[in-house]
N, C-alpha and C positions, 0 to 999 in steps of 0.2 A: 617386469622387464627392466633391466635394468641401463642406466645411461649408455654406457658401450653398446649393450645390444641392440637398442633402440637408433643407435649412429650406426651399425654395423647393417642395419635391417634397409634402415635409410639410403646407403650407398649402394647394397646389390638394386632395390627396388627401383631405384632413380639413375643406376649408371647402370641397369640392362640392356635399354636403348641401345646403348653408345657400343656394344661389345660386334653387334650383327655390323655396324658402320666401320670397326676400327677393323676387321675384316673386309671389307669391303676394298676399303681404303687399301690396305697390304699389298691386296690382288693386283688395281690399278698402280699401283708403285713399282710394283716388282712386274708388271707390263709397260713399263715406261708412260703410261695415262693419268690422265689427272684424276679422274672418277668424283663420284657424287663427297660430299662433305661426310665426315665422320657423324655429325647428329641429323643427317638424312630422316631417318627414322622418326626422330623427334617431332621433325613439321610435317609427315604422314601422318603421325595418330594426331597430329593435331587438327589435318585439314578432313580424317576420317570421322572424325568426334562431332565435326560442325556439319557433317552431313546426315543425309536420312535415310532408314535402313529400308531394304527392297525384300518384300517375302515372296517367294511363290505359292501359288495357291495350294498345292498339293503339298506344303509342309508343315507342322504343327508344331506345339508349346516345345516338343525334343530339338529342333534346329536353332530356336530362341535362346533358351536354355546352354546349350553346348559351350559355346564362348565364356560363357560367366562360371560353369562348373573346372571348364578348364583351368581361368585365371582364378579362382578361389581353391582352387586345389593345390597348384604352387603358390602360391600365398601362405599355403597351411603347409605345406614342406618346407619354404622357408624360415619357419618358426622352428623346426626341427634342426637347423644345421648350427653350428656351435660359428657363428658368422667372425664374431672378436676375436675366437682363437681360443676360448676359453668353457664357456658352456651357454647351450643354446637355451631360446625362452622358454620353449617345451622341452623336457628331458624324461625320458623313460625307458626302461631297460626293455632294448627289441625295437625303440623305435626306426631302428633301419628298414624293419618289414611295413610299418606304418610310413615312412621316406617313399620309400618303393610303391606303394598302394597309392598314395595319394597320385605319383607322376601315370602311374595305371589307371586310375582312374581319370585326369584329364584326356589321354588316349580314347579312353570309352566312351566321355560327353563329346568328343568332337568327332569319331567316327561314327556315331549315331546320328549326330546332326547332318553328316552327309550322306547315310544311307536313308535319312526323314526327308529328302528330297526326291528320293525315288527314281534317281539318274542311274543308270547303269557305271556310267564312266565313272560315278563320284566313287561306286559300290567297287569300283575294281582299286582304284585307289586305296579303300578301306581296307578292303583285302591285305594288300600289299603292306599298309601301316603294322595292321594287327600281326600279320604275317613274321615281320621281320623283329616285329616285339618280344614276338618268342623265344627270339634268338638271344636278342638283348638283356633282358630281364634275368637267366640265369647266370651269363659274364657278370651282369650287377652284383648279383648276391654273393657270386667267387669272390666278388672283390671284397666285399663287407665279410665277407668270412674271415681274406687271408687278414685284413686288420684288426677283427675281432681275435685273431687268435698274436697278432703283435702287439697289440694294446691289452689284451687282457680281460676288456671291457663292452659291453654288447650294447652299448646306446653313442649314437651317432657325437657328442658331449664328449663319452670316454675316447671314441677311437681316433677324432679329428680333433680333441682337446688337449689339455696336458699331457697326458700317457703318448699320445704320438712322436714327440718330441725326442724323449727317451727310446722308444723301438725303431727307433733311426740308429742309435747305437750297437744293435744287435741283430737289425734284420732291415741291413741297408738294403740290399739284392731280393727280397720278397716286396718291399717299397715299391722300391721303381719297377716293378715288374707291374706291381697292380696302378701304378700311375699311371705306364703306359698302355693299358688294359681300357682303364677309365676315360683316357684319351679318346680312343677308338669310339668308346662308348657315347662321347659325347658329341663326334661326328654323326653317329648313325641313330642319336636319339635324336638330335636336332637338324635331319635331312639335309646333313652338309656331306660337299665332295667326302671320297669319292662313294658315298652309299647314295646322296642323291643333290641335286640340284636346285638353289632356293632361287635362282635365277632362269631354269629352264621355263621355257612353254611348249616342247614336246610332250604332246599328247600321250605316247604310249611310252616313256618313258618317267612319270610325273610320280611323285609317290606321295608325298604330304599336299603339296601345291593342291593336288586332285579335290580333297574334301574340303577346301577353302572355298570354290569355285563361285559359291553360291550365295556367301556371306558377303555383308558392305554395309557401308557406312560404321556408328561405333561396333558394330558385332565382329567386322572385321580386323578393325585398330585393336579391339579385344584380344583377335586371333592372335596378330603381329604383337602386340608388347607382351603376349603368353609365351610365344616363340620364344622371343629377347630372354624372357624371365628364365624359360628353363637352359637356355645355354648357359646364362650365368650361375644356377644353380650346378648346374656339373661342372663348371668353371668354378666356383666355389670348393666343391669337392676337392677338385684339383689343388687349387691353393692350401687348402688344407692337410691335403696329403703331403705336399712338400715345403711348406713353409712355415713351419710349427709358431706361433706366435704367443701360447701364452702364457712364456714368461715378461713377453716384454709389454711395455707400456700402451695405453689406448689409442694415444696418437700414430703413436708409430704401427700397430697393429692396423688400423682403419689404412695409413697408404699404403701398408702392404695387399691387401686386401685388394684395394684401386688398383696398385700398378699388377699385380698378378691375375685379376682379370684382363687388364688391357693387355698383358703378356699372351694370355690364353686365345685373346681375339687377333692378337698376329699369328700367332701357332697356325690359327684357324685359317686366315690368310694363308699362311706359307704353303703348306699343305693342300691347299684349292688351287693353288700356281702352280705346284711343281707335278700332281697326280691328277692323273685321269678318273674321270666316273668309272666305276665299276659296271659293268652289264649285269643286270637283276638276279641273274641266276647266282653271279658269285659273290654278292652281298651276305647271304648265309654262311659262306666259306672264312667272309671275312670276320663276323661276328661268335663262329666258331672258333676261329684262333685268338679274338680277344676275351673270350672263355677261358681256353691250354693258357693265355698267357697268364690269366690269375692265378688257377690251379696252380700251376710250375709253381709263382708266389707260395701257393698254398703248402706244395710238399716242401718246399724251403725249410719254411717252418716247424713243420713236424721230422726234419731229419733229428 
């Protein structure tokens, strides 16, 4: 790994926190409130870490487990993503499906931990995660399509590294089709308006919230700074997609990098102000169209 990457690894891992607060923050602005501080976060895993975890009897080593395969799972996706702008520490041709597996697989270790408690409520929630994953996961791979097919190059390295830069010149309107795609995507991966609510405690409306219920102390500061992790990772994406960096310098790459997340966690903001949650039925409806809206990217391309 090398020094850039290792700064590049540095700043998603460490300014993830910060992205769910600068959102936060946005909300209460743009509502004329003061609201909690942007590194809110920060002193939650911190006061989570110093406390001690509570099991129920009826759960076993799969509810222990969950938290840690979670955050080890993005951990190992974030080795995949080309973070400098240039190329990432793992690199392998496909490893978009490997990208993809891994964020699938933290899905797996946390809704098993809440069906390992053997709550109904947790079981309806999981439902609804795995459910609307479904949906998700093929808008995903439309998008790694349409880029594989504007970049040329089928590893996460080629299509958000150099070669991106140049298929800005030729395939601006399949771009921003699939950036807006990915947007979408990173609302309804990371249970933000309008697919779901990281702030509700309605019961029959809960979708992620629900198979947390049960966790605490470090198992659940685990949860929370996994959450953090993978908004940044698609906020990454994001950056990537539109701010080609590497031709330029490390320094300047690493603040682009800072301020185009902290861009993404206003996005994120703005968007939680200005729309409504969606009612669960037409969350599929929505994650269908940020599907069409890759695709479209896609026949762009092959006109």
């Amino acid at each position: 790994m090398s020094v850039a990457q290792a700064v590049a690894l540095a700043v998603l891992l460490l300014g993830a926190p910060a992205l769910p607060g600068i959102a936060t923050k946005t909300k209460a602005v743009l509502a004329g409130r003061r609201g909690p501080p942007v590194l809110q976060l920060y002193y939650d895993l911190g006061k989570l870490v110093r406390k001690g975890s509570v099991y129920s009897t009826t759960t076993t080593w799969v509810f222990r487990l969950g938290p840690i395969i979670l955050v080890v799972s993005l951990l190992a996706a974030a080795l995949l993503l080309p973070l400098d702008g240039r190329v990432a520490p793992a690199r392998f041709s496909g490893d978009l499906v490997a990208f993809a597996g891994l964020l699938a697989l933290g899905r797996f270790a946390l809704v098993l931990a809440g069906l390992d408690t053997g709550s109904s409520f947790e079981g309806m929630g999981a439902s609804r995660e795995v459910t609307f994953a479904s949906f998700a996961e093929p808008a995903l791979f439309l998008c790694f399509a349409a880029l594989v097919l504007a970049t040329g190059d089928a590893s996460l390295s080629g299509m958000l590294g150099a070669p991106i830069g140049a298929a800005w010149s030729h395939a601006p309107a399949s771009l921003s089709l699939v950036g807006l795609s990915l947007f979408v995507l990173l609302l309804a991966e990371n249970s933000r308006v309008p697919v779901d609510d990281p702030a509700t405690h309605l019961e029959l409306t809960m979708i992620h919230e629900v198979i947390v219920l049960d966790h605490s102390g470090p198992d659940f500061a685990l949860i929370l700074y996994g959450s953090a992790l993978k908004l940044a990772l698609f906020g990454a994406l994001l950056v990537g997609v539109f701010v080609p960096r590497a031709t330029l310098g490390v320094p300047v790459a690493m603040v682009l990098l800072a301020l185009g997340l902290a861009f993404v966690g206003v996005a994120v903001g703005i968007v939680e102000s200005v729309i409504a949650r969606l009612r669960l039925t037409q969350v599929p409806t929505l994650l269908t169209g940020s599907a069409v809206i890759a695709l479209f990217g896609i026949v762009l391309l092959l006109r």
